[in-house]
Structures are given as C-alpha cells and as structure tokens.
C-alpha positions in Angstrom: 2.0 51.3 17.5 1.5 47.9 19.4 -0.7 45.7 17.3 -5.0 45.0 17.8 -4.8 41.6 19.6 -7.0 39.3 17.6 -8.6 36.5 17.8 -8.0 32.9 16.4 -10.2 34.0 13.2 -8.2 36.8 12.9 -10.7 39.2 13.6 -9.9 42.1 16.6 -10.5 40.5 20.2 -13.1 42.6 22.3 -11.8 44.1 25.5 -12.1 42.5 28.1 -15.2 44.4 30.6 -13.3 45.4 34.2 -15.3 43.9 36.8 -18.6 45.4 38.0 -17.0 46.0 41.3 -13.0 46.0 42.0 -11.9 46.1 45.7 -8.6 46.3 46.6 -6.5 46.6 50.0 -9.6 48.9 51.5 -8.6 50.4 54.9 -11.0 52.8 56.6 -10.4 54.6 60.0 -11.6 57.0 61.7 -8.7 58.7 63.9 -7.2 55.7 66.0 -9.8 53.4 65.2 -9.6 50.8 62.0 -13.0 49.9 60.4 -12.2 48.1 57.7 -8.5 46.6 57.1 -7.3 45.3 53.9 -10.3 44.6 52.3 -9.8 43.0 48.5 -12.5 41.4 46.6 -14.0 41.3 43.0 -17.6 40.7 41.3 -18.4 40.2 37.9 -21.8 41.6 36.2 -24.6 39.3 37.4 -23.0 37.9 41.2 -24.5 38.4 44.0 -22.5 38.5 47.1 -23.7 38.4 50.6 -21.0 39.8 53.4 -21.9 38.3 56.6 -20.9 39.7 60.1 -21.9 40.7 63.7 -22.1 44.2 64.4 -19.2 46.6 64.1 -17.4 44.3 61.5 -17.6 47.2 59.3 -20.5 46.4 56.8 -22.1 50.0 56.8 -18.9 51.4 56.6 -17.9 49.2 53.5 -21.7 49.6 52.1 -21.3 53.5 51.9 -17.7 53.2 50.5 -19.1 51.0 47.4 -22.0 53.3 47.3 -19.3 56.6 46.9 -20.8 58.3 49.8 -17.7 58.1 52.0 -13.7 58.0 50.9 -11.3 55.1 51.6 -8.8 55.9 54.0 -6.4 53.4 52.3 -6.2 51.3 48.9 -8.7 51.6 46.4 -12.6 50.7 45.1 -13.6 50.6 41.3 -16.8 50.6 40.2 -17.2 49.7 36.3 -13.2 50.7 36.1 -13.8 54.2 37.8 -12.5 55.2 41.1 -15.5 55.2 43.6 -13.5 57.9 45.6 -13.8 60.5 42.7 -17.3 59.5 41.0 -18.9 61.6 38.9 -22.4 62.2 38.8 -22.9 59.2 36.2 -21.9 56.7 38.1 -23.4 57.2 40.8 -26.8 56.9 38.7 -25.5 53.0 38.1 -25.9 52.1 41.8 -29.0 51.7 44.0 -28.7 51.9 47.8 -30.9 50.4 50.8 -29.4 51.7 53.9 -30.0 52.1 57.7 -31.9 55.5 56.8 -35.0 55.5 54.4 -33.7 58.2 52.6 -37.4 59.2 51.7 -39.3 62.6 52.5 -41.8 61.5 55.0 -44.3 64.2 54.6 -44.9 62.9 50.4 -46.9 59.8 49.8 -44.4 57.0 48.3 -45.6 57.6 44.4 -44.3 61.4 44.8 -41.2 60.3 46.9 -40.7 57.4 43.7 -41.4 60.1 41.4 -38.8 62.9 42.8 -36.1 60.5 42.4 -36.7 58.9 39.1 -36.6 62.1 37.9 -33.7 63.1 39.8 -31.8 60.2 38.3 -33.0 61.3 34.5 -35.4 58.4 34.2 -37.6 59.3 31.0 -40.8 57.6 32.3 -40.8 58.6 35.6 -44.6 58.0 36.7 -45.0 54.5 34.8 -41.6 53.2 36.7 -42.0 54.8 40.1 -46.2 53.1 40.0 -44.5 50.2 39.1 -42.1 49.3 41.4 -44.5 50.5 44.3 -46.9 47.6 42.8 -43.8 45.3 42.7 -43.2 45.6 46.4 -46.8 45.4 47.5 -48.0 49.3 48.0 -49.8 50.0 45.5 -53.2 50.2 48.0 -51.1 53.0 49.8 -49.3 54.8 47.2 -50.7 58.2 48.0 -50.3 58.4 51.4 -47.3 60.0 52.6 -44.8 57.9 54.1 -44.6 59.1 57.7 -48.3 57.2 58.1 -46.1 53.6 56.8 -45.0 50.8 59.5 -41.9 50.2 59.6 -42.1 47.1 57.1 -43.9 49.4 54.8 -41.3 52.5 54.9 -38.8 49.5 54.4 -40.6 48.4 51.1 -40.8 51.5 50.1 -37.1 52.5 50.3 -36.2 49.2 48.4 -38.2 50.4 45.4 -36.6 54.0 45.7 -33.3 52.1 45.1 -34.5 50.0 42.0 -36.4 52.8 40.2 -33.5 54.4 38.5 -32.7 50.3 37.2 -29.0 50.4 39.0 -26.7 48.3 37.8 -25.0 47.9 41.2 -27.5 47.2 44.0 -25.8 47.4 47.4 -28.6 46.7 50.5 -27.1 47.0 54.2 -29.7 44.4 55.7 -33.1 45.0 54.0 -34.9 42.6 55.8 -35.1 44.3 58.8 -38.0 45.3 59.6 -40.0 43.3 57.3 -42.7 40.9 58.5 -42.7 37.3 56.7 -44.3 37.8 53.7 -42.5 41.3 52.6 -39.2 38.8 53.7 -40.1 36.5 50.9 -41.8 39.1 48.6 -37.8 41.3 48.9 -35.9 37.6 48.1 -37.9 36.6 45.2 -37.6 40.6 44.1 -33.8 40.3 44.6 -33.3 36.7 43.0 -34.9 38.7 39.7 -32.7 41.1 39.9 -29.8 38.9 39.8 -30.9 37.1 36.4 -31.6 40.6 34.9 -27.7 40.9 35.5 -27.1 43.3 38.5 -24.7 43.3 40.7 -25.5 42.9 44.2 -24.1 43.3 47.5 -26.1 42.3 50.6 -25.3 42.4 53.9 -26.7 40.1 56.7 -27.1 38.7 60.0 -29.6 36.1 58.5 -27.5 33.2 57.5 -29.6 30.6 56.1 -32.0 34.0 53.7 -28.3 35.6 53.0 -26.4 32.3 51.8 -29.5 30.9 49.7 -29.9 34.2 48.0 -25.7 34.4 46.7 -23.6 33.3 44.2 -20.9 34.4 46.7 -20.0 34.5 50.4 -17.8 36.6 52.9 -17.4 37.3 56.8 -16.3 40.5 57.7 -15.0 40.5 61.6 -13.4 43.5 63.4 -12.6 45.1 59.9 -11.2 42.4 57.8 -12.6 39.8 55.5 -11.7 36.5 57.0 -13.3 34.6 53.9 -14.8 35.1 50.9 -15.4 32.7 48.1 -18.3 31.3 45.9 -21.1 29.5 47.7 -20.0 26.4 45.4 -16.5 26.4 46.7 -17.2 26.3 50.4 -16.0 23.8 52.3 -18.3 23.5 55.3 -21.5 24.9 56.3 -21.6 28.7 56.1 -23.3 28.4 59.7 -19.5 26.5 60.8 -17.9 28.6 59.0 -19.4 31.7 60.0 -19.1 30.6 64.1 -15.5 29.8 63.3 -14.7 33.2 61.9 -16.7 34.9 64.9 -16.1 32.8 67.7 -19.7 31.9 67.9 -21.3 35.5 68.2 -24.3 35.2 65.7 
C-alpha cells in the first residue's frame, strides 16, 4: 500500500475537494453545425462567473450542458467530481436552473408551484422554504394566485425562487434579468451577491456588461462556440466593455 500523505505535523492531509464545476475540451454539435468548441474552464466553491456573449455564442447550449439536461458531443463536464453526462438523481438536486422557459405550471398560484418542487427535490420543510423565497423575491402579496395571471417580471421572479428553494449548490441562470423592471433588476443582484457569500457556485450568463461584470468574481466571452477569454475580474487587463468589443467585433 502507498502511504496516507500527511501533513508537516504529521497528521493525515485532507483531500483535496475537486472543483465545484470542472470543464474540459466541451464540443457540442448538432449535425454539421458546432455550438460550442473546446470549451475548458474551472470554478471553485463560492466563484461566481459571468459568461458574456451575443446571441448564438452558445450560452444556452453550454447552460443546459452544466445543468445535465443535454450530453456533450465531445470532451467532458464534472460537477462536484461526477460526470454531468451520466448524473444521477442526487446531483442533479445540487444545481438550481433559471432558463429561457419558466419551468412553472401556470394554472397553480406560485406558493403551490414552490411547494411541488421543494418537495420534489426532498426538501423537509417544504411550505416554510417555498413562502420564504416567494417573500425574498417580492411576491408574497400574490402568492396564491396562479402564475399564468403574473407579468412577465413577476413569472421571472418567480422562476428565480423555484431554482433557489431546493438551496442548490450550483446556480446556473441563462440571463435572469430579462424581463425584469428596475427594481426586481436590483432586488435579483443583491439576491445573487448573497448567494455568493453563502458559498454557491454560480454561473450567469449576460448581455448586460456593466450588472454581469460587477456581480463576478470571474469573466468569459463565448463567440461562435469558443471561449475567447476567461479569467478573474482582478486579472483583466482592460475594460471588460474593450475587451468584450475586441472578442465580438463590436456586436453588443
């Protein structure tokens, strides 16, 4: 047997954790056409990364591959150390998704569509946590009236807190802020910066550079498939609005 490394006391070293999120060489196509190309990054428990782009980089594509709902076409993605590609039911109960689609049952009022999945995701105090995430993001007035009656702010909201009730450890949000008036904008951020100090791992995509950058520890642009940059906000060496226009040849 190999010996227990140790440590300078002479007492076992701990294991090192793998990385909240491993990404590496991630190709996607669908028949002739490449979505994502070579795609390799890596966060840590507690970063937030925001992956900027214009439309048809490929940051819904790469949102559902990190949140296991579709299969890379080519290298690999690791969530907590286990394959995304062939998750198993409990890790998909570490991740919250905001995506393009509400994923909520319009004819139930948002407490019973908080409830449903709560429960669905084995959370023992289903009631308390779905009434208060729906005060967290401002519904609590309208928490009994079924969703198809919401704006489309208010459906938005409302989809953010089905994402958080089941307290993911992995958030990924394919951009949240769309459809949200001023005040729900900054309600969402501060709700989002929290998270980040409670220690989740968080990828956001964005077409709003200034509410994208200010919100990240980290920064990428993804452009026809591939990641052109990605690196912490501290380390960049220019403007992400420079670099961003570089990377994109201007089309914000």
């Amino acid at each position: 047997m190999l010996p227990v490394s140790e440590t300078p006391s002479g007492s076992p070293a701990t294991p090192a954790a793998p990385p909240s999120i491993e990404v590496v060489g991630l190709g996607k196509h669908f028949g002739t056409a490449t979505a994502l190309d070579g795609i390799t990054f890596r966060l840590r428990a507690g970063e937030f990364l925001t992956v900027f782009g214009p439309n048809g980089a490929g940051k819904t594509t790469l949102i559902r591959i990190l949140a296991t709902l579709a299969r890379p076409s080519s290298g690999s993605v690791r969530i907590f150390g286990e394959d995304a590609a062939h998750a198993p039911a409990g890790l998909r109960r570490r991740i919250g998704l905001v995506s393009h689609r509400s994923l909520l049952y319009a004819s139930l009022s948002a407490r019973q569509n908080l409830v449903f999945f709560a429960r669905m995701f084995g959370v023992a105090d289903a009631e308390e946590r779905a009434r208060e995430m729906l005060v967290e993001m401002g519904l609590e007035h309208r928490m009994d009236d079924p969703v198809q009656s919401y704006s489309r702010g208010m459906e938005q909201r409302c989809a953010i807190a089905r994402a958080l009730v089941h307290r993911p450890e992995v958030l990924l949000l394919d951009e949240p802020f769309s459809g949200l008036d001023p005040a729900a904008s900054e309600r969402l951020g501060e709700l989002l910066d929290l998270e980040r100090r409670r220690g989740r791992t968080i990828v956001l995509t964005s077409h709003d550079l200034g509410r994208g950058a200010s919100l990240a520890d980290r920064v990428a642009i993804l452009t026809r498939g591939r990641l052109f940059f990605e690196a912490a906000k501290a380390d960049l060496p220019e403007s992400i609005e420079t670099l961003y226009r570089r990377h994109t040849r201007g089309r914000i």
